[in-house]
Backbone bond lengths (Angstrom), bond angles and torsions (degrees), N, CA, C in turn:
res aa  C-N    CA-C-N  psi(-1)  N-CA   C-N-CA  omega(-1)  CA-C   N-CA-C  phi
1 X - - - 1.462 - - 1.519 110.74 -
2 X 1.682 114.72 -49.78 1.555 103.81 -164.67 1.839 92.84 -72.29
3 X 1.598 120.67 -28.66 1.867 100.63 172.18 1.138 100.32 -49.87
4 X 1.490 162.48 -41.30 0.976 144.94 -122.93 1.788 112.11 -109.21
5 X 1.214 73.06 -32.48 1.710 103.73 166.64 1.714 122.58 -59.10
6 X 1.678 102.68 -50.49 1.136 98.51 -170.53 1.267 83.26 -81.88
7 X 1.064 140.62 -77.19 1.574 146.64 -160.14 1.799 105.15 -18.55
8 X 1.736 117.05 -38.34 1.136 109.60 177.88 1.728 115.40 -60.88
9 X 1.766 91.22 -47.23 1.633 94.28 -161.58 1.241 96.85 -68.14
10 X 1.225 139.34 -7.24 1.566 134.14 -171.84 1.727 104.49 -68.24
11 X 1.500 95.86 -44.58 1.367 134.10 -162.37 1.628 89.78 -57.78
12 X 1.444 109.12 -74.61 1.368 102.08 -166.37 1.573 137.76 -86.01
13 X 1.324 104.00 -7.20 1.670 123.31 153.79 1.489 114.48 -68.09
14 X 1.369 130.27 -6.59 1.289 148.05 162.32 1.559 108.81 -93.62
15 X 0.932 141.92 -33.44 1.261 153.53 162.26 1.254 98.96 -50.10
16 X 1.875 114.89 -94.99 1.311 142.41 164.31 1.823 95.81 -10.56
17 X 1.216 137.46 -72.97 1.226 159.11 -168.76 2.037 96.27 -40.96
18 X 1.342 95.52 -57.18 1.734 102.28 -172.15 1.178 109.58 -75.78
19 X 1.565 135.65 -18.67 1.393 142.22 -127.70 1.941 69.89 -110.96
20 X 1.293 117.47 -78.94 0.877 121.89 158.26 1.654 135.50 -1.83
21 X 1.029 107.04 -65.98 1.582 105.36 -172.69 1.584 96.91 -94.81
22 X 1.363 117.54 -13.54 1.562 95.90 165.44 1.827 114.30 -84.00
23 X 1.135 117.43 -9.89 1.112 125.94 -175.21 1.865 96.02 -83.72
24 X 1.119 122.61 -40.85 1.134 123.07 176.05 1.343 126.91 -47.24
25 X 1.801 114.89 -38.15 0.902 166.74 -146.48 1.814 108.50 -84.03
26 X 1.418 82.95 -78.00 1.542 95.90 162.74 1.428 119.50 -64.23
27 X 1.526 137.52 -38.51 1.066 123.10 179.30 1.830 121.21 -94.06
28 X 1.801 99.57 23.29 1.872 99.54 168.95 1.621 113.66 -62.29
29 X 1.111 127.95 137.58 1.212 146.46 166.02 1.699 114.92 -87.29
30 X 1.273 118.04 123.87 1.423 128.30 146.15 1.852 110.76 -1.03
31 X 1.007 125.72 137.60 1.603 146.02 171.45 1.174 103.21 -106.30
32 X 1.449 132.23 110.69 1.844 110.32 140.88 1.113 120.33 -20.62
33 X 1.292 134.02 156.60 1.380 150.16 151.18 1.311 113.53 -31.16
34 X 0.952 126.29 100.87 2.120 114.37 162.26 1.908 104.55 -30.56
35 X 1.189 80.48 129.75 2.050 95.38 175.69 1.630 93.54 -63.00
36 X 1.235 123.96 -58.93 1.426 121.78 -168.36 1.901 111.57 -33.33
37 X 1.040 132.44 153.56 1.278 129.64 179.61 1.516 116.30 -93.32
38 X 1.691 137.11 101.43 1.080 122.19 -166.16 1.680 109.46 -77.53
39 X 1.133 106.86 -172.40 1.439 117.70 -154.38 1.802 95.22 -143.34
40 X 1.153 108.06 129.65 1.686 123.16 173.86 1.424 119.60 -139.42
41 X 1.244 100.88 138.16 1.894 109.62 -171.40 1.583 124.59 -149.26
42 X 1.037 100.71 160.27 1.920 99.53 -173.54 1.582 95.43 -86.72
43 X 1.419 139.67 127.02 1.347 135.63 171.18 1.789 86.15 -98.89
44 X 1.146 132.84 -51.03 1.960 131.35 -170.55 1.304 108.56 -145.99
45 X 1.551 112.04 125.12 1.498 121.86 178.37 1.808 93.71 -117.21
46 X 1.405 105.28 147.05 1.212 125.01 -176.59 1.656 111.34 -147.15
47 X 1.080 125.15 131.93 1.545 122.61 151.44 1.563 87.53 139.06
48 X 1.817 92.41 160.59 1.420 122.80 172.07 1.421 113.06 -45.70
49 X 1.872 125.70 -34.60 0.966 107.79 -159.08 1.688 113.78 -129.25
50 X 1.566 89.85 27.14 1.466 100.45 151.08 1.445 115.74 -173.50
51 X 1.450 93.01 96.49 1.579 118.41 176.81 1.417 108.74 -58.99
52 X 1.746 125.55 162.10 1.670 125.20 -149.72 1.732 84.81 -78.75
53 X 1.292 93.00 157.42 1.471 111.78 -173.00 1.872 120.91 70.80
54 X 1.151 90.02 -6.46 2.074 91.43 179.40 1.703 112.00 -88.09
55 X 1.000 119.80 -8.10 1.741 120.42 -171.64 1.791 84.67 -147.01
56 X 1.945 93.08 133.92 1.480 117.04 171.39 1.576 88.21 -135.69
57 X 1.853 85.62 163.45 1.689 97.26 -176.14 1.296 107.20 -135.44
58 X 1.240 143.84 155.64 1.417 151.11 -159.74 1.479 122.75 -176.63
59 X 1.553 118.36 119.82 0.836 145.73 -162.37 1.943 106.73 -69.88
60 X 1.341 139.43 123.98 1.683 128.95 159.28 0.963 112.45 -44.71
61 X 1.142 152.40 113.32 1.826 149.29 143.67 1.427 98.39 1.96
62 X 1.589 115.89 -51.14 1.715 95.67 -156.92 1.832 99.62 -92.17
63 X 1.051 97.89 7.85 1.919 93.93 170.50 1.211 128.93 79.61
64 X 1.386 118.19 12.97 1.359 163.26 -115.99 1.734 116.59 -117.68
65 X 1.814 93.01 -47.08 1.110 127.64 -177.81 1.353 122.91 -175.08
66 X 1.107 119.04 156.25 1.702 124.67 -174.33 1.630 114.94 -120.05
67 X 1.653 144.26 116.63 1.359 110.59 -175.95 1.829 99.41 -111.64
68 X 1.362 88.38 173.80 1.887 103.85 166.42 1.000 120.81 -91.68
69 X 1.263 142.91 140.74 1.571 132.79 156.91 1.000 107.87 -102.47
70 X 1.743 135.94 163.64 1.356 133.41 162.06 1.619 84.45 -143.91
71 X 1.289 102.54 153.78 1.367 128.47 -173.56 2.015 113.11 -119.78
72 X 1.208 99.94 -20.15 1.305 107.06 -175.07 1.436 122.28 -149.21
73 X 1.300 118.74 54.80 1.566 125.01 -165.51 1.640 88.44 -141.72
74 X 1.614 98.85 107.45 1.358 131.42 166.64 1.325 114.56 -145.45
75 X 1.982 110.66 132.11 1.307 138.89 146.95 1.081 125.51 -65.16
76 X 1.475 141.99 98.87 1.476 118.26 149.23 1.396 121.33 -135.81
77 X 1.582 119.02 157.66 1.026 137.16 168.35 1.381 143.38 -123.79
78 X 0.901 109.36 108.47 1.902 113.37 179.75 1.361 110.70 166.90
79 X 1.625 119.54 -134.11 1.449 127.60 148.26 1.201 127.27 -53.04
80 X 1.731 99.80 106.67 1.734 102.90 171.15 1.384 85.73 117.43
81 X 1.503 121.68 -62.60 1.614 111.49 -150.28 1.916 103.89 -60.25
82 X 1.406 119.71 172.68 1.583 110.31 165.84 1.682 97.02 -125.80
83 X 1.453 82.40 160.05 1.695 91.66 -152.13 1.685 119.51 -70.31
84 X 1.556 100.14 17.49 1.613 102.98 164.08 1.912 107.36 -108.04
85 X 1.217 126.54 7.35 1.394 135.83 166.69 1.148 116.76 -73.34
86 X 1.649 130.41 -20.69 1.637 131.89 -174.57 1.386 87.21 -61.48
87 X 1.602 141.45 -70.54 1.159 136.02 -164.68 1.518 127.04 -101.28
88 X 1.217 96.91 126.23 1.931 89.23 -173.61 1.795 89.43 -131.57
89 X 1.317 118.90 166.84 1.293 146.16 -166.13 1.483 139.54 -167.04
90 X 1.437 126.30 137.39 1.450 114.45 -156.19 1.739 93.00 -138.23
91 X 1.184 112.43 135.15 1.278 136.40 -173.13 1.683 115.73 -114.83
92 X 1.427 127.39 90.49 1.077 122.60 -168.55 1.631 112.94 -116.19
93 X 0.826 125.37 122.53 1.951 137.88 154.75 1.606 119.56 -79.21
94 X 1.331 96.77 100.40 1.391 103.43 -160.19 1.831 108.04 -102.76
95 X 1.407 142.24 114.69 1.041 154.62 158.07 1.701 117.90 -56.49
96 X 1.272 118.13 97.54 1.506 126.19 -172.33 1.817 99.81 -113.30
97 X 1.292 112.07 91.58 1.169 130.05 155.89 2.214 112.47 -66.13
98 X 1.451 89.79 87.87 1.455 74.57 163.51 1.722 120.78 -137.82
99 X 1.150 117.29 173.60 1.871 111.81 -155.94 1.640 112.17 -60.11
100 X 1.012 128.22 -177.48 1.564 140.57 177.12 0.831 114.58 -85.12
101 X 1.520 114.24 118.02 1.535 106.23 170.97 1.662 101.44 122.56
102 X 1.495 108.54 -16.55 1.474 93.35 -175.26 1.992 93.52 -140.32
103 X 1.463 103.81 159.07 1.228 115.95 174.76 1.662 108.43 -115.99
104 X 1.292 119.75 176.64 1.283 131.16 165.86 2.081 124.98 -146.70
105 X 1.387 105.66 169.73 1.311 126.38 -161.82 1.336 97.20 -133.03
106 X 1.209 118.98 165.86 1.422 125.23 175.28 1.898 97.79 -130.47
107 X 1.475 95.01 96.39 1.435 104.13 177.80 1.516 122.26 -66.64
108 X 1.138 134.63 -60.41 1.225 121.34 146.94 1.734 108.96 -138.81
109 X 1.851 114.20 -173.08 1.375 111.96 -168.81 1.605 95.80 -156.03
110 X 1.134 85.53 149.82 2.225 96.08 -163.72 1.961 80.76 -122.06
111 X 1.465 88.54 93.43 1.986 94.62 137.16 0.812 119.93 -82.13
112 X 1.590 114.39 165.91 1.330 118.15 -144.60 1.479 96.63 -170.58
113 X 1.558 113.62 140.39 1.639 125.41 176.00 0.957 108.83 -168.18
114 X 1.687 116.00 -160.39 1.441 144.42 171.28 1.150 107.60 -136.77
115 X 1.782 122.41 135.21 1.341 126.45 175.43 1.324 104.26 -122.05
116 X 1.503 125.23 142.86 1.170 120.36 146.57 1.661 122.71 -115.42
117 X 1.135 101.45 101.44 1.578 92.20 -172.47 1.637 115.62 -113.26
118 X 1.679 113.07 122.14 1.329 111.79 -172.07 1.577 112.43 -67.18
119 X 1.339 120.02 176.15 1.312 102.87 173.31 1.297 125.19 -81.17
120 X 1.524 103.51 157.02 1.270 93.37 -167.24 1.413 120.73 102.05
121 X 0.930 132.36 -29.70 1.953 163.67 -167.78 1.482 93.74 -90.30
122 X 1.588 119.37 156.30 0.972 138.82 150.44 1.809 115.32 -137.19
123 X 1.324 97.21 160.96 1.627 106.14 171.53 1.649 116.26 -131.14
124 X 1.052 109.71 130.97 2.025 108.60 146.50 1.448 121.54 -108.58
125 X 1.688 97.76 160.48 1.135 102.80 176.00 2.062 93.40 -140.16
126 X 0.936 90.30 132.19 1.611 110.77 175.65 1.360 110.50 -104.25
127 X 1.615 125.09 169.35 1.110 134.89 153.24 1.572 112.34 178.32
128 X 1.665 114.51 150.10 1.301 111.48 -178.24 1.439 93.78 -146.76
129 X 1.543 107.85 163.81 1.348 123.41 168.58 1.085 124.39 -148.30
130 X 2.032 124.45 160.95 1.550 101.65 -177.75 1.803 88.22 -166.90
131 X 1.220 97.82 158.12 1.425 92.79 160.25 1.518 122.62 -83.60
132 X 1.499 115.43 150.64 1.604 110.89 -175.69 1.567 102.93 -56.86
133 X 1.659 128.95 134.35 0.944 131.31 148.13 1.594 124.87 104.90
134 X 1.737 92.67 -4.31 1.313 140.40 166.63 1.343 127.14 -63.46
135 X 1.506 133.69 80.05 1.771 108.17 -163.76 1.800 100.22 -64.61
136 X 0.941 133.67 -30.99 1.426 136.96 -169.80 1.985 109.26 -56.89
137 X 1.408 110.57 91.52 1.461 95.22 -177.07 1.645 87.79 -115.24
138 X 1.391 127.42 158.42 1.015 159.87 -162.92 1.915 112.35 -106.24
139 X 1.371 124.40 96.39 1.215 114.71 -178.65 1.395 111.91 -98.32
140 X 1.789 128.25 179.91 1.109 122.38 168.21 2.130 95.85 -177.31
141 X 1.498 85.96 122.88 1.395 93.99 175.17 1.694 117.35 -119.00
142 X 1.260 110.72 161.76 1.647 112.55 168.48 1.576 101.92 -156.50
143 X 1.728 119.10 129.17 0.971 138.70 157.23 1.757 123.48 -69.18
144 X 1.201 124.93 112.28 1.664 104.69 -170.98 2.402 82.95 -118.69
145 X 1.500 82.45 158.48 1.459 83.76 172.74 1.528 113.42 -141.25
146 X 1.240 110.70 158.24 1.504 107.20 -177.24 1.459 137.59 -92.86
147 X 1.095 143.18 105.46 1.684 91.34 90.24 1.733 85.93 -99.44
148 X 1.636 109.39 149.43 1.503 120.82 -160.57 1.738 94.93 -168.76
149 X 1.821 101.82 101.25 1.408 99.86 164.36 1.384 119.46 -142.48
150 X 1.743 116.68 73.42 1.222 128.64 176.80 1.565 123.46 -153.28
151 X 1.170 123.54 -178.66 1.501 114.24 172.14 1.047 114.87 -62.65
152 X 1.379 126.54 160.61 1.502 117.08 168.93 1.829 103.11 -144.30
153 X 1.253 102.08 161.67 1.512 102.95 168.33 1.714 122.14 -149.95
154 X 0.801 120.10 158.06 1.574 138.70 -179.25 1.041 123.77 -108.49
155 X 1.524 137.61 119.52 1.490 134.10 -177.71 1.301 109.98 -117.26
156 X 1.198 130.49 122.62 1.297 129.03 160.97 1.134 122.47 -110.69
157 X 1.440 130.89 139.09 1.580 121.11 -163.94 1.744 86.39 -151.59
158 X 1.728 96.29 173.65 1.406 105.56 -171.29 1.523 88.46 -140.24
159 X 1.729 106.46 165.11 1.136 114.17 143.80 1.194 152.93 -87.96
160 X 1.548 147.61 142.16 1.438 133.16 -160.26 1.631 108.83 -23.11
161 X 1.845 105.31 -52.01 1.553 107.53 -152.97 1.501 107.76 -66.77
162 X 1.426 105.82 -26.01 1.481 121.96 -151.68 2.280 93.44 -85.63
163 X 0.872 116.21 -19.41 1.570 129.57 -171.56 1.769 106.10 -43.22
164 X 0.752 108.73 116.18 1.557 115.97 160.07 1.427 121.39 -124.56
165 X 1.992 87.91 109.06 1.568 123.59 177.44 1.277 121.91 -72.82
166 X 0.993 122.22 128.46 1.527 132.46 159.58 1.351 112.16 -51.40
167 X 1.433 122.56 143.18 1.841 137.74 -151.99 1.841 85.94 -65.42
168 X 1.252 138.36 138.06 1.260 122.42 138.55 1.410 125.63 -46.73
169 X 1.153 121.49 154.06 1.803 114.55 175.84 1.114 106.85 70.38
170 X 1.398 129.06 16.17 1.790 99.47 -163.30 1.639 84.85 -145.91
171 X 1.368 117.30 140.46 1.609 119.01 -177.62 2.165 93.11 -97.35
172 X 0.818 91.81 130.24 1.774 107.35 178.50 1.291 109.82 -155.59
173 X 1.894 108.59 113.53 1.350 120.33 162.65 1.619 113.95 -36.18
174 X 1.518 105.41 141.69 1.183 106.02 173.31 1.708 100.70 -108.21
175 X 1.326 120.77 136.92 1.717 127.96 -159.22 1.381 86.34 -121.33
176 X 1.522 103.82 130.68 1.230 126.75 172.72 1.389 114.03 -129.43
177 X 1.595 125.38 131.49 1.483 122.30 174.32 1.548 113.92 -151.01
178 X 1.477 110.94 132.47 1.217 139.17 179.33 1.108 114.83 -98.06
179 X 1.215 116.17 160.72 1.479 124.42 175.19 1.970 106.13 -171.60
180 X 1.394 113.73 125.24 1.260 128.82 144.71 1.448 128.80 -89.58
181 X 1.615 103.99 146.61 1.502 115.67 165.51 1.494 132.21 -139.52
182 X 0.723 111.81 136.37 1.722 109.39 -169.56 1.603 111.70 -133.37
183 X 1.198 112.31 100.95 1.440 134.94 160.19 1.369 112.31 -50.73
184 X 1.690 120.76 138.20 1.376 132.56 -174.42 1.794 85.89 -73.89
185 X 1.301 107.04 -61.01 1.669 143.58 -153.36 1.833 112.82 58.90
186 X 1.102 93.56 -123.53 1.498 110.90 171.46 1.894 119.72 -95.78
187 X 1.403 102.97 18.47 1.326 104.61 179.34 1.791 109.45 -80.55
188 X 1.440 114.63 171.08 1.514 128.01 -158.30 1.669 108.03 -68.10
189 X 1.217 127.23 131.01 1.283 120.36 -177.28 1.568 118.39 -29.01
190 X 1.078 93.63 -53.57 1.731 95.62 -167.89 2.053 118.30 -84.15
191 X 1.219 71.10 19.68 1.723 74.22 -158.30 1.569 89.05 -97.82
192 X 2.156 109.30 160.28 1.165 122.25 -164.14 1.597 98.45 -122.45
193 X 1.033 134.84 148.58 1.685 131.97 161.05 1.666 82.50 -148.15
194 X 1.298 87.57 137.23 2.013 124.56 152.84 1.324 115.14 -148.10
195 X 1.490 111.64 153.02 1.220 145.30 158.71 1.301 111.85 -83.00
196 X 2.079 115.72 135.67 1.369 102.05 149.18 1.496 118.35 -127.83
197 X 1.078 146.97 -164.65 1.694 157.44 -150.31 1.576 111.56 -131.34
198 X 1.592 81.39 -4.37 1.822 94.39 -175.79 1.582 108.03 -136.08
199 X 1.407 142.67 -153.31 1.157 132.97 -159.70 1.420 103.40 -137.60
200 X 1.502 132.13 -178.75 1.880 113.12 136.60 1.447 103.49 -103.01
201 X 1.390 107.75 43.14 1.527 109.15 171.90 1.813 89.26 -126.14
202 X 1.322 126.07 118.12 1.535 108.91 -162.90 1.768 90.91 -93.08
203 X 1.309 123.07 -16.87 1.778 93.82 155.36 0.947 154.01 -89.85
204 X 1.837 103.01 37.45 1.011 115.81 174.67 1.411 124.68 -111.61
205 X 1.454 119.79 121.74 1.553 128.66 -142.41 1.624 105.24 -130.42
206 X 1.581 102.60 155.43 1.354 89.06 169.48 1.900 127.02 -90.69
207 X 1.250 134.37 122.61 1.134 127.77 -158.11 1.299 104.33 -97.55
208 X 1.455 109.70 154.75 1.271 114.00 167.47 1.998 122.34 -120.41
209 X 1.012 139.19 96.16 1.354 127.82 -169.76 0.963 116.69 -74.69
210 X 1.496 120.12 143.74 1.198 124.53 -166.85 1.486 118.30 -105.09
211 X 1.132 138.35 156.76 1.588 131.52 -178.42 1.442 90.24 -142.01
212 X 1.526 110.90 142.00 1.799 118.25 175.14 1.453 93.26 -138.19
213 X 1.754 80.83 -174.96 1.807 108.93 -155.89 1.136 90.68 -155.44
214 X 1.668 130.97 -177.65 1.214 139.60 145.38 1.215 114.17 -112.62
215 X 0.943 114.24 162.74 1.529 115.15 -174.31 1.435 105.29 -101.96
């Protein structure tokens, strides 16, 4: 009987124990920004639609957020395009140097382009992210269709609970990947529609916001 006994209270001070730190869990609050200035970098770029030197990355002063640039990431399909241009894609390994003592989330992120889509035409735009080593990656799609001739953008955001932090103490690439597509469809023989990853406004970037904690 008294094994049975302890075995309970073991049982439920282990309970008590989890009940606890998920409760903890749920009630973390937002961090200011670390004052220190973080630091972000390309360690490996890959894909059709941004060859080395076409996408730079840069950190906000206030630490706030980080954006992408791409300089050369275009979809197109129809007249002119060749039939490996409908889809292009960029594969990035991203190095996030930030101070001691604090971790981060990627609260939400505004892609951003130009479409031209004839009628008849369609486009996607994909994207996912994750920390290296992380099974938890983060997707987000949008279908646009034509006739379509302006910038466009995509927001994806999360909630506090929903946040997936990078390990404290632990340096882990953050992997980011894009992808465009552009459908001929039922548009006019001669006619062209593409997508791009970038703007004809060139400060317009894709951002990422940041949300922290301390560890």
């Amino acid at each position: 009987m008294s094994g049975k006994l302890i075995a309970g209270g073991a049982l439920a001070a282990l309970l008590a124990t989890t009940l606890s730190t998920q409760a903890a869990s749920a009630d973390e609050v937002p961090a200011d920004a670390p004052a220190e200035q973080i630091r972000v970098g390309i360690q490996t770029i890959n894909g059709s639609g941004c060859s080395a030197g076409t996408a730079a990355v840069a950190a906000n002063a206030d630490n706030t957020a980080f954006t992408v640039t791409y300089s050369d990431y275009l979809a197109a399909a129809g007249a002119g395009a060749s039939p490996v241009d409908f889809r292009k894609n960029c594969q990035l390994s991203l190095v996030l140097d930030v101070p001691s003592g604090f971790t981060y989330a990627i609260q939400s992120v505004d892609y951003r382009g130009y479409a031209y889509l004839a009628d008849g035409a369609s486009g996607l735009e994909q994207a996912s992210y994750y920390h290296m080593g992380s099974p938890e990656t983060t997707t987000s799609s949008q279908s646009f269709q034509g006739p379509y001739d302006d910038n466009w953008q995509v927001t994806d955001s999360k909630e506090w609970a929903e946040l997936v932090w990078a390990p404290c103490g632990e340096k882990r690439n953050f992997n980011v990947n894009t992808e465009l597509r552009v459908y001929r469809g039922t548009s006019a023989h001669g006619a062209t529609s593409l997508m791009t990853m970038d703007s004809t406004d060139s400060a317009v970037s894709t951002k990422y916001h940041l949300a922290w904690k301390e560890c």
